[in-house]
Backbone as ProteinMPNN parsed JSONL, in Angstrom:
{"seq_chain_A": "XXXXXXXXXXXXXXXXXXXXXXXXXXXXXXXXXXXXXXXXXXXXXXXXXXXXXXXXXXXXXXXXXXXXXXXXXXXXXXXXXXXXXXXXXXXXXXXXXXXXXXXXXXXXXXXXXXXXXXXXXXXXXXXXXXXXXXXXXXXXXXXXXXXXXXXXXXXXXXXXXXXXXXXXXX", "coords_chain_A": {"N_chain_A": [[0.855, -1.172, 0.0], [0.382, 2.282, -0.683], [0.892, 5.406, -0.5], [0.139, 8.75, -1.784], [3.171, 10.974, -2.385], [3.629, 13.871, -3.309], [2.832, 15.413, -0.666], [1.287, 18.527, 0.436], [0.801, 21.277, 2.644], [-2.265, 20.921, 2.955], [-2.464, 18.452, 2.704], [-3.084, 16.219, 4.198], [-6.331, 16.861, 4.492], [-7.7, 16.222, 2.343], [-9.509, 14.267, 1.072], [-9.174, 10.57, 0.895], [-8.787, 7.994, -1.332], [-8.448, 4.79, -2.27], [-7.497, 2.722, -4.187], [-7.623, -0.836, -5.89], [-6.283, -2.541, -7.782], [-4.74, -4.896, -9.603], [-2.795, -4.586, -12.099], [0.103, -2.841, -12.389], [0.81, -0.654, -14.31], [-2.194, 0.429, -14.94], [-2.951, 1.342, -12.39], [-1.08, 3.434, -11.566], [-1.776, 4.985, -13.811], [-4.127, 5.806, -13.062], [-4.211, 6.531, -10.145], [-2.288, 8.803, -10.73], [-3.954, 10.493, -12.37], [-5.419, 11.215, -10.237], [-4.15, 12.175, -8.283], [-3.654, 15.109, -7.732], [-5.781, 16.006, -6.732], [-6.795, 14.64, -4.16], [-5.509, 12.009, -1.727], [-3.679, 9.225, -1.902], [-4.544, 5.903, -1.559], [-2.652, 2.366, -2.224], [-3.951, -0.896, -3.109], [-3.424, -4.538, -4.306], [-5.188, -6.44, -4.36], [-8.462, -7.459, -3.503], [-8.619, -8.903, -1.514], [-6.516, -7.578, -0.005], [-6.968, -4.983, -0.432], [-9.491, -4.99, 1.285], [-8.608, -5.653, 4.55], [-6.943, -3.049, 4.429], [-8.969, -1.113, 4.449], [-10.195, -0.999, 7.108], [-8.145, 0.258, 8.666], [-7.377, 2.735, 7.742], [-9.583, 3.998, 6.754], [-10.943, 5.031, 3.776], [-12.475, 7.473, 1.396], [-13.28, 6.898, -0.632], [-13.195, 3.946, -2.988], [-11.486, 3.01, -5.687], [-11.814, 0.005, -8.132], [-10.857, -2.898, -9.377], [-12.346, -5.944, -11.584], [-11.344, -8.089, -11.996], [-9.496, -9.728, -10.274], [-6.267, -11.343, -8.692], [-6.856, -13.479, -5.973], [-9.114, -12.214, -4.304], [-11.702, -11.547, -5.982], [-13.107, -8.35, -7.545], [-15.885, -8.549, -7.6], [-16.557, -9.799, -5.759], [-14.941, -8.338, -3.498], [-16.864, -6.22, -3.615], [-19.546, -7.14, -2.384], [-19.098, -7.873, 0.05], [-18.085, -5.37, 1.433], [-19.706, -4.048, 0.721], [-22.178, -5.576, 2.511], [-21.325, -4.971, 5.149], [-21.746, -3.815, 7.97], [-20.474, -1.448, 8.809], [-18.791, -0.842, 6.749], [-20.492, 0.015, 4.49], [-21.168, 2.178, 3.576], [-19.361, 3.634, 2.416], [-18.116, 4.842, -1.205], [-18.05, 3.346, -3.918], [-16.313, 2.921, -7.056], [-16.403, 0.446, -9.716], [-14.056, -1.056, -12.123], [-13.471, -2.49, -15.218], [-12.353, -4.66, -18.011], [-14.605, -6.041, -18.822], [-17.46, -6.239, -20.801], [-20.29, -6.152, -21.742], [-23.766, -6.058, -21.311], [-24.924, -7.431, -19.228], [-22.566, -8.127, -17.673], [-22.167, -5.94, -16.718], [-24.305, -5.001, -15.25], [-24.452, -7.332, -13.48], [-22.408, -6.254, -11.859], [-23.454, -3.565, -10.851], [-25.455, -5.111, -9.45], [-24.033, -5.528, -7.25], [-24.476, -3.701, -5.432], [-22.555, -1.637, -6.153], [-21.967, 1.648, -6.441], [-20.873, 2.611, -9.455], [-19.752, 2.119, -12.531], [-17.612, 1.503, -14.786], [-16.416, 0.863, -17.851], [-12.826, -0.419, -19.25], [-11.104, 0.601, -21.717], [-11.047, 3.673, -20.276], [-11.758, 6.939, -20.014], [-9.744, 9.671, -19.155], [-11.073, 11.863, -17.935], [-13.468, 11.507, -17.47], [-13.688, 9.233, -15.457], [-12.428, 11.212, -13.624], [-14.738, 12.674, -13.045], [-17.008, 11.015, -11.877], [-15.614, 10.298, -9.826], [-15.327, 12.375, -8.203], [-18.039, 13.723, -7.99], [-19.258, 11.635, -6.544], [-17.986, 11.764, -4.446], [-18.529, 14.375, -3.549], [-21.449, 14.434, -3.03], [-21.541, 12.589, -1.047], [-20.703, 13.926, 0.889], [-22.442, 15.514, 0.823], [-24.382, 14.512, 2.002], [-23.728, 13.325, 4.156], [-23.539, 16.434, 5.297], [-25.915, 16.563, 6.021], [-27.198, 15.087, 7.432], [-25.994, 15.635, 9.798], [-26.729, 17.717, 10.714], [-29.473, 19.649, 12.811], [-31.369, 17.567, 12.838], [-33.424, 15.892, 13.976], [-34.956, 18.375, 15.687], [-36.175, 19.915, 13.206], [-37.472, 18.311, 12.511], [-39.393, 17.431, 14.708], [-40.574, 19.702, 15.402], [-42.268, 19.963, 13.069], [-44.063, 18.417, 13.582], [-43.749, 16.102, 12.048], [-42.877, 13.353, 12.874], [-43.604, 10.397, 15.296], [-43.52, 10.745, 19.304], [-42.249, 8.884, 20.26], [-40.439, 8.06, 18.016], [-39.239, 10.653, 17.541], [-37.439, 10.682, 20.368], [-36.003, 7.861, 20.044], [-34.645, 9.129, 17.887], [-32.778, 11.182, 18.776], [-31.716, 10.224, 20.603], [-29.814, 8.363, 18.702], [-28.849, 10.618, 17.406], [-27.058, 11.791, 19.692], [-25.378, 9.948, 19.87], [-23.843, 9.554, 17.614]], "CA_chain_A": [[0.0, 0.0, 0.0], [1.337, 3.282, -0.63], [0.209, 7.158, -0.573], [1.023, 9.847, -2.381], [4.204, 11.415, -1.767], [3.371, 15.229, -3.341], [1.971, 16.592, -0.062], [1.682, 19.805, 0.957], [0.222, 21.828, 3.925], [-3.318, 20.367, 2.925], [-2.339, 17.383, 1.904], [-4.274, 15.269, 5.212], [-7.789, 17.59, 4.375], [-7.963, 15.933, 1.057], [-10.291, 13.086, 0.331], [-8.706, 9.635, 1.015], [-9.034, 7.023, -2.271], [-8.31, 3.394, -1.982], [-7.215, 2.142, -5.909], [-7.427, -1.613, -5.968], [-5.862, -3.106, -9.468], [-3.447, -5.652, -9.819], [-2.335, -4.382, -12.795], [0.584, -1.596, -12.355], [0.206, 0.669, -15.227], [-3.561, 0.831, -14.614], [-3.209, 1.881, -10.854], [0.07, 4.36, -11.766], [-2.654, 5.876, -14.501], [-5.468, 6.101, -11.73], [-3.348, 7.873, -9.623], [-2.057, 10.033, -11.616], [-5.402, 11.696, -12.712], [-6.512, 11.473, -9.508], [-3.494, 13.148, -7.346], [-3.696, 16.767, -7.597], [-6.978, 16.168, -5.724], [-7.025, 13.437, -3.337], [-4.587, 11.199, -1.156], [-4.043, 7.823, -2.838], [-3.274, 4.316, -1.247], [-3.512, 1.426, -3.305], [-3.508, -2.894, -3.31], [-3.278, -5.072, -5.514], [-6.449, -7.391, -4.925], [-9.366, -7.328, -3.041], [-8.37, -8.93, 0.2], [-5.101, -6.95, 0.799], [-7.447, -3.817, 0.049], [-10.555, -5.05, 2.36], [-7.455, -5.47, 4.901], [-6.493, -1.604, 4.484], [-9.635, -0.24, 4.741], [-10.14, -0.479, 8.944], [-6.846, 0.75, 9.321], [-7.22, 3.93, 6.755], [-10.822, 4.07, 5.952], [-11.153, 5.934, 2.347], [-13.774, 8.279, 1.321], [-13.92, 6.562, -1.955], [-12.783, 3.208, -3.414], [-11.762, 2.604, -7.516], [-11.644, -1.395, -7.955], [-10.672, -3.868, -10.493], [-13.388, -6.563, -10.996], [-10.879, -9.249, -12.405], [-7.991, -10.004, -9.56], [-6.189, -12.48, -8.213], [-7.258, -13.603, -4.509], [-10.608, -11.925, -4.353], [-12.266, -10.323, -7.205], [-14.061, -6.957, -7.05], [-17.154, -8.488, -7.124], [-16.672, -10.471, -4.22], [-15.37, -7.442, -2.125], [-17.67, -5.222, -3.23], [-20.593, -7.47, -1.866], [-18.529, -8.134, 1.619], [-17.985, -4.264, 1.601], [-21.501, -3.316, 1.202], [-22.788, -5.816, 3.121], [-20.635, -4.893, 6.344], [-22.233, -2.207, 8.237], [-18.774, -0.556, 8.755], [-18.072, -0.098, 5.983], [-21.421, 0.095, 3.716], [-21.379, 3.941, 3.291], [-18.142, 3.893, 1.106], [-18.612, 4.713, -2.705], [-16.851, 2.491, -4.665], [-16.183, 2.428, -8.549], [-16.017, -0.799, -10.69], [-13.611, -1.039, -12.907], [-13.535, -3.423, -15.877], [-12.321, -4.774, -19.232], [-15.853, -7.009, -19.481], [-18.099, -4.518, -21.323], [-21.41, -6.374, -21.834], [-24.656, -5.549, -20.111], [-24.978, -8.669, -18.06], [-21.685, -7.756, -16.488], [-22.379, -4.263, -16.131], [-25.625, -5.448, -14.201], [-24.096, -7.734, -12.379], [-21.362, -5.132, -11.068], [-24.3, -2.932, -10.013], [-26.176, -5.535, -8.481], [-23.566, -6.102, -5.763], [-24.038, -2.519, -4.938], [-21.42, -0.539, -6.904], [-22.23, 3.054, -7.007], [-20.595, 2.796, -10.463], [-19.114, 1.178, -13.224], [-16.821, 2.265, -15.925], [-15.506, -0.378, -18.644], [-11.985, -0.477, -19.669], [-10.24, 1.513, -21.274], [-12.407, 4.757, -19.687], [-11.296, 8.398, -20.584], [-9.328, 10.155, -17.809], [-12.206, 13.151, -17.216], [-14.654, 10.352, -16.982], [-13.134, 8.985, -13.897], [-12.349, 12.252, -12.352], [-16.156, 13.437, -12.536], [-17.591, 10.394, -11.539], [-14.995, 10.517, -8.194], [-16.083, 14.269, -7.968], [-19.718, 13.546, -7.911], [-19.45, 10.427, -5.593], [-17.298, 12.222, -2.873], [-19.172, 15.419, -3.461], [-22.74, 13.499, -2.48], [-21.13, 11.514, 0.24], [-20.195, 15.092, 1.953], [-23.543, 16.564, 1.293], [-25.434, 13.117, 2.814], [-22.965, 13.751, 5.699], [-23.646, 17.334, 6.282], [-27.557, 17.041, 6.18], [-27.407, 14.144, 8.541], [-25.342, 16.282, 11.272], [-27.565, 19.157, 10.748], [-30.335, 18.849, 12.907], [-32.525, 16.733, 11.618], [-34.257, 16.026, 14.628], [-35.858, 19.321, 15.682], [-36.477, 20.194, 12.254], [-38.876, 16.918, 12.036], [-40.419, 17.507, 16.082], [-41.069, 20.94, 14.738], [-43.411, 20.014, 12.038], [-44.726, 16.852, 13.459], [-43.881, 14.612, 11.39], [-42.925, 11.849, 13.386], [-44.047, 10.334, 16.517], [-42.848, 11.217, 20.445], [-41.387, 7.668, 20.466], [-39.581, 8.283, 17.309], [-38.153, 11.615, 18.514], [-36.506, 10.137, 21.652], [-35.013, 7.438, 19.656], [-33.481, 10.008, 17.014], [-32.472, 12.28, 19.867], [-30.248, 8.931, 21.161], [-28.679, 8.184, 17.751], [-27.909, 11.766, 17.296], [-26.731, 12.128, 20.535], [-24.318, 8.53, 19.905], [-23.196, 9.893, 16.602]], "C_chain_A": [[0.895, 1.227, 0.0], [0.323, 4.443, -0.91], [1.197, 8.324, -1.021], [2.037, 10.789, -1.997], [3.828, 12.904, -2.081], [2.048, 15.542, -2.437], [2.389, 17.967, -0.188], [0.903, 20.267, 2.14], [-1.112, 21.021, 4.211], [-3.707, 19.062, 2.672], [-3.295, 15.945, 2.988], [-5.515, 15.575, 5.197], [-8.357, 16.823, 3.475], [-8.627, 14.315, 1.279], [-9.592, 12.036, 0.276], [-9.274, 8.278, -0.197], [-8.44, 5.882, -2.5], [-8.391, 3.031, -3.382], [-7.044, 0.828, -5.1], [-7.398, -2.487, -7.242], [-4.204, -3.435, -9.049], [-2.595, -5.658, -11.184], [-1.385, -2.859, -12.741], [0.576, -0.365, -13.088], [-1.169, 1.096, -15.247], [-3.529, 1.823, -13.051], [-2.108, 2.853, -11.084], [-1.075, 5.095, -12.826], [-3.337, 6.637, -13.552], [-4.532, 7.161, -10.855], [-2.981, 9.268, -9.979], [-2.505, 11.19, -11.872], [-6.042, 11.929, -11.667], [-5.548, 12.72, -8.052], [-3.269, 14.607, -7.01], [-4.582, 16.602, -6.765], [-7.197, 15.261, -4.121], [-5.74, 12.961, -2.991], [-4.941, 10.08, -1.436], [-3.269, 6.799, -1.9], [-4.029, 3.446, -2.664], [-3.353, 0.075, -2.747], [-3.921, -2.823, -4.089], [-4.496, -6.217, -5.603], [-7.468, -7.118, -3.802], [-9.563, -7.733, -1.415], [-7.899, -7.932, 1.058], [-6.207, -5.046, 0.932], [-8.46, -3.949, 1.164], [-9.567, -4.624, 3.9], [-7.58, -3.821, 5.214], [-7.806, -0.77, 5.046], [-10.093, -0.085, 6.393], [-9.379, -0.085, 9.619], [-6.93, 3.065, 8.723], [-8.573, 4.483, 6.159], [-10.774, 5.427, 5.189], [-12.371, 6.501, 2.453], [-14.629, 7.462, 0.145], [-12.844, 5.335, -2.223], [-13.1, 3.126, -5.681], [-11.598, 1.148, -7.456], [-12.013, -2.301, -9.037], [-11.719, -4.774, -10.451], [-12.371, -7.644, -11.134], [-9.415, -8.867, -11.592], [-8.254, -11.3, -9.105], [-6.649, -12.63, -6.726], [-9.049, -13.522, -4.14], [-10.797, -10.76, -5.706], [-12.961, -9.005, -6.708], [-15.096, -7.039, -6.706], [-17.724, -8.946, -5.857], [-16.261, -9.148, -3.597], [-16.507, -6.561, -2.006], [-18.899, -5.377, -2.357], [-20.255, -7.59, -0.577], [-18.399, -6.609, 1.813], [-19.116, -3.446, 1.559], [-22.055, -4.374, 2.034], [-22.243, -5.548, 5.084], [-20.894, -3.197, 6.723], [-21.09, -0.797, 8.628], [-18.685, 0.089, 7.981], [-19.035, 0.293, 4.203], [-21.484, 1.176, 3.009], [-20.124, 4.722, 2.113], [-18.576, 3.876, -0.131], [-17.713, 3.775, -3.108], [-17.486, 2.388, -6.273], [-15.837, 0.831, -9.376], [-15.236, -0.471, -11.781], [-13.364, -2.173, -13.965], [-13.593, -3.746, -17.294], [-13.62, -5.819, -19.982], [-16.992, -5.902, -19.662], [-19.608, -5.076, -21.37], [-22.582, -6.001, -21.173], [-24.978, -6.045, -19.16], [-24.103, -8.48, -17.275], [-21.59, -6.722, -15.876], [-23.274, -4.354, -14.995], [-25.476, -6.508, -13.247], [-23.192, -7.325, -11.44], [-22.052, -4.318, -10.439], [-24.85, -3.856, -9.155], [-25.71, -5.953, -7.302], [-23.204, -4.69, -5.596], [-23.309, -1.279, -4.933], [-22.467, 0.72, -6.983], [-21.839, 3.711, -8.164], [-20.047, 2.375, -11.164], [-18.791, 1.446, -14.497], [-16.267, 1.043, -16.362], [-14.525, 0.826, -18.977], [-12.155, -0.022, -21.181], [-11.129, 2.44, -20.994], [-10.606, 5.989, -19.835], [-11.153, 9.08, -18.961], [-10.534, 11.307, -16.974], [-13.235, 12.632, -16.771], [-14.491, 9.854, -15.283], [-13.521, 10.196, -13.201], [-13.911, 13.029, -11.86], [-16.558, 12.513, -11.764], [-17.009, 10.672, -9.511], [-15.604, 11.953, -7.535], [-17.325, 14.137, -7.328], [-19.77, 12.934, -7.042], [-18.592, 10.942, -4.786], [-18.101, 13.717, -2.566], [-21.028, 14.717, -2.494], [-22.722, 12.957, -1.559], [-21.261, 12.906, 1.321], [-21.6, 15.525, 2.072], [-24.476, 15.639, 2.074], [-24.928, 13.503, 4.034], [-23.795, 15.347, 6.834], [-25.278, 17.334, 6.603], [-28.234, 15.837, 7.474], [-27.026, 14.86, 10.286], [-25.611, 17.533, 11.663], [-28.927, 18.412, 12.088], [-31.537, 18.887, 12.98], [-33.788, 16.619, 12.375], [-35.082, 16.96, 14.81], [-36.55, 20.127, 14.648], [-37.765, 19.592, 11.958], [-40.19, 17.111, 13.514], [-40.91, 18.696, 15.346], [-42.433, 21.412, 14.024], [-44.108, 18.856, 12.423], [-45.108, 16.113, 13.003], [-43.728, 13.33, 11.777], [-43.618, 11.802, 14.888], [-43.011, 10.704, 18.082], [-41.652, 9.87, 20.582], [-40.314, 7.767, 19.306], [-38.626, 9.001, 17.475], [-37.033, 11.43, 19.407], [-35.447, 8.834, 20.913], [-33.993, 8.101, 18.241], [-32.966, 10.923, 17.579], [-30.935, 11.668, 20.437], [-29.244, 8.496, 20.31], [-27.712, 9.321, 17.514], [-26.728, 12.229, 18.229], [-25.288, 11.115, 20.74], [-23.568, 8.831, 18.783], [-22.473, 11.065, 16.788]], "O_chain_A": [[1.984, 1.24, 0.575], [-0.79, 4.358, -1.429], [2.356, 8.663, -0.783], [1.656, 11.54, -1.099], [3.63, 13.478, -1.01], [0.896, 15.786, -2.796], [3.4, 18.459, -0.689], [0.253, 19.355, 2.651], [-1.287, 20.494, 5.31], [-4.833, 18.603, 2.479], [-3.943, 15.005, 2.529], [-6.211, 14.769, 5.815], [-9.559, 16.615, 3.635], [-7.947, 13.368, 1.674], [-8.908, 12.227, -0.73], [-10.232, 7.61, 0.195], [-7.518, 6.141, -3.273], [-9.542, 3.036, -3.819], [-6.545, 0.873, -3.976], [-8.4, -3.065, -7.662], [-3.205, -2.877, -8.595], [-1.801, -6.572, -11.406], [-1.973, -1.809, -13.001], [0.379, 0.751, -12.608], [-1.338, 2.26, -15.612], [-4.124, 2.886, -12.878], [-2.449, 3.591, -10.16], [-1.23, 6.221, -12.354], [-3.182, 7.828, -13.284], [-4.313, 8.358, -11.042], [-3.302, 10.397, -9.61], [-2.053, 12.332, -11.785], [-7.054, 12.63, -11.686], [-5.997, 13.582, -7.296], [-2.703, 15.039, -6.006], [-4.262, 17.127, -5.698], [-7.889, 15.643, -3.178], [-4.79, 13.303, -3.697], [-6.104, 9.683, -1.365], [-2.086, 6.736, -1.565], [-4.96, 3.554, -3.462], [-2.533, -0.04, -1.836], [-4.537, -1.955, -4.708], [-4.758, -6.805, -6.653], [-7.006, -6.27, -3.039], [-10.233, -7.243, -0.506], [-8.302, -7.485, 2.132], [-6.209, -4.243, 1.866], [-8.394, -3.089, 2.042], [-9.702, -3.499, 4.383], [-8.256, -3.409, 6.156], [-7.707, 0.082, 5.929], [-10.316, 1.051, 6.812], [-9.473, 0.054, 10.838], [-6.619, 4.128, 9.261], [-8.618, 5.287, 5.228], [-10.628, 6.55, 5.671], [-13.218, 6.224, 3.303], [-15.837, 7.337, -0.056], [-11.701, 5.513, -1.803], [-14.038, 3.155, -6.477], [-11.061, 0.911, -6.374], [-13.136, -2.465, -9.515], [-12.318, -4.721, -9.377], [-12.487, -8.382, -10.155], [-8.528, -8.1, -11.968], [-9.232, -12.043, -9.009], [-6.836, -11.511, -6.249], [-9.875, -14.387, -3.847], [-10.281, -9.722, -6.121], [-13.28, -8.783, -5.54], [-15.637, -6.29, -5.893], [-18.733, -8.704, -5.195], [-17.223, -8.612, -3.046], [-17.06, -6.172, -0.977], [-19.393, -4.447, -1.719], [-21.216, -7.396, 0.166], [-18.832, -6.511, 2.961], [-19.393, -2.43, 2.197], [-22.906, -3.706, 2.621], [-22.885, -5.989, 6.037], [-20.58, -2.1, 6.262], [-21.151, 0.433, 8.635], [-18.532, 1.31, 8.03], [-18.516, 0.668, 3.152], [-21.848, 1.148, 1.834], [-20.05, 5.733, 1.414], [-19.407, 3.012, -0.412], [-16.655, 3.526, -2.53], [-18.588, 1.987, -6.648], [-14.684, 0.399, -9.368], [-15.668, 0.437, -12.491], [-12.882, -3.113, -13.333], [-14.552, -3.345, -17.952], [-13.673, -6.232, -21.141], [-17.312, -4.988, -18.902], [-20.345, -4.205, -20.907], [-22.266, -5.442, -20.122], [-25.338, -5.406, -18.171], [-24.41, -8.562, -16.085], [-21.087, -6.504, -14.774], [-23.018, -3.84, -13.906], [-26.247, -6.628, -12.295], [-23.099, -7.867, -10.338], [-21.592, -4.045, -9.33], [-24.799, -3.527, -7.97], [-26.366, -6.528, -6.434], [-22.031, -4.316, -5.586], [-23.323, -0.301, -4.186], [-23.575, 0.684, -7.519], [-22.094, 4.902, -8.341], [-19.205, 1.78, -10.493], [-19.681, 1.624, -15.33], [-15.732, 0.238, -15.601], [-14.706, 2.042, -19.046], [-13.198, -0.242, -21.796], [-12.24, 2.169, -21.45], [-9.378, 5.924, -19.794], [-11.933, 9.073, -18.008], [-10.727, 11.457, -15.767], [-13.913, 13.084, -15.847], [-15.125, 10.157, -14.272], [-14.489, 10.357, -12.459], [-14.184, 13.661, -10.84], [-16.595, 12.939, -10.609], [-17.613, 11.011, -8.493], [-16.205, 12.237, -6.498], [-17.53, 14.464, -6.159], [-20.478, 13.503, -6.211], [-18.367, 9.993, -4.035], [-18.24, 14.108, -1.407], [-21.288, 14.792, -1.293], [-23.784, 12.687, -0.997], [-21.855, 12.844, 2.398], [-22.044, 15.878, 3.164], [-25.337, 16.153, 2.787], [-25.646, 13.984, 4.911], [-24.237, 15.484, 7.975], [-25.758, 18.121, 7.418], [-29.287, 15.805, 8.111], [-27.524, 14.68, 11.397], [-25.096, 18.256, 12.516], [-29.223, 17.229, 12.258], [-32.434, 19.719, 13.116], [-34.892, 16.97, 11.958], [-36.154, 16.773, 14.234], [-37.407, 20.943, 14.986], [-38.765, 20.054, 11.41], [-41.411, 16.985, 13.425], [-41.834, 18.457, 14.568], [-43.214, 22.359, 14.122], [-44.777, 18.28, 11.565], [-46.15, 15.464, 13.095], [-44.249, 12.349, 11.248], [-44.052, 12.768, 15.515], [-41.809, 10.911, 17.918], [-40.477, 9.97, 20.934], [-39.171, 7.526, 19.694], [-37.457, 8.629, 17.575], [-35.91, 11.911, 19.255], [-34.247, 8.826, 21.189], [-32.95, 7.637, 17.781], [-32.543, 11.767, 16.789], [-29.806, 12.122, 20.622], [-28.099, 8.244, 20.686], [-26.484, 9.306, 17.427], [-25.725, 12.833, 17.847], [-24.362, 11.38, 21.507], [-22.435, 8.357, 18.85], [-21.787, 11.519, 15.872]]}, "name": "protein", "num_of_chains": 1, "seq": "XXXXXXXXXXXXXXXXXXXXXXXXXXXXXXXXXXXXXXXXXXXXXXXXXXXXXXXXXXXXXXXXXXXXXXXXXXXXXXXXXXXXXXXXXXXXXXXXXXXXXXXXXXXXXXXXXXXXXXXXXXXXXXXXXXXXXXXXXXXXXXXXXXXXXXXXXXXXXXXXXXXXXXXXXX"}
């Protein structure tokens, strides 16, 4: 695993992205386009990244579907199904272009899925968009939500008290 060496002052503020491709010139591309913006680790298959992520948790994952050890599709379904770590975006990446595989890359939860070879601006919006959305889910959750909802009575007194306790645990 490794992280980008051009910090600077801001360089820990920045958006944490988890590349997993066992192919080196693919993950040295990815990087690449993605370092001006973001702090990059990477692995090389799907374990070694599952692995990384409770040590370093990312904002955003890119991820090969075809590796050795565990494939993408397998983590992605152990990575959304693990309440830990459910809330992570993660990209599919993949030289199988058909629609069956496309649809089976969404159906284990991918928030997105780009076939091989994919155009560098392509990437960088999609990451854009999917860390941008993550932040605004964030801030509207830690706003609060509660007295906004007692307010207008929309929910019940019993509801209240238990969104009073999550808020209050979060």
């Amino acid at each position: 695993v490794t992280f980008n060496e051009d910090a600077d002052e801001n360089y820990e503020n920045l958006p944490l992205i988890l590349i997993i491709e066992d192919d080196y010139d693919v993950c040295r591309f990815i990087r690449n386009c993605l370092k001006a913006e973001y702090r990059i680790m990477s692995a090389t298959n799907g374990q070694e990244g599952f692995e990384r992520i409770y040590l370093d948790e990312p904002d955003l994952i890119i991820c090969d579907v075809m590796m050795p050890v565990m494939d993408g599709l397998e983590f992605t379904r152990k990575l959304k199904t693990d309440i830990r770590t459910s809330h992570i975006p993660i990209i599919l990446l993949t030289a199988r272009s058909n629609y069956e595989q496309k649809i089976e890359g969404l159906e284990t939860s991918a928030d997105s899925y780009i076939p091989k070879p994919f155009n560098e601006k392509h990437l960088r919006v999609r990451v854009n968009q999917l860390i941008e959305n993550r932040k605004k889910i964030r801030q509207y959750y830690q706003s609060d939500l509660v007295s906004s909802l007692t307010h207008e009575d929309k929910i019940s007194q019993l509801d209240t008290n238990f969104l009073k306790r999550c808020n209050n645990i979060v």
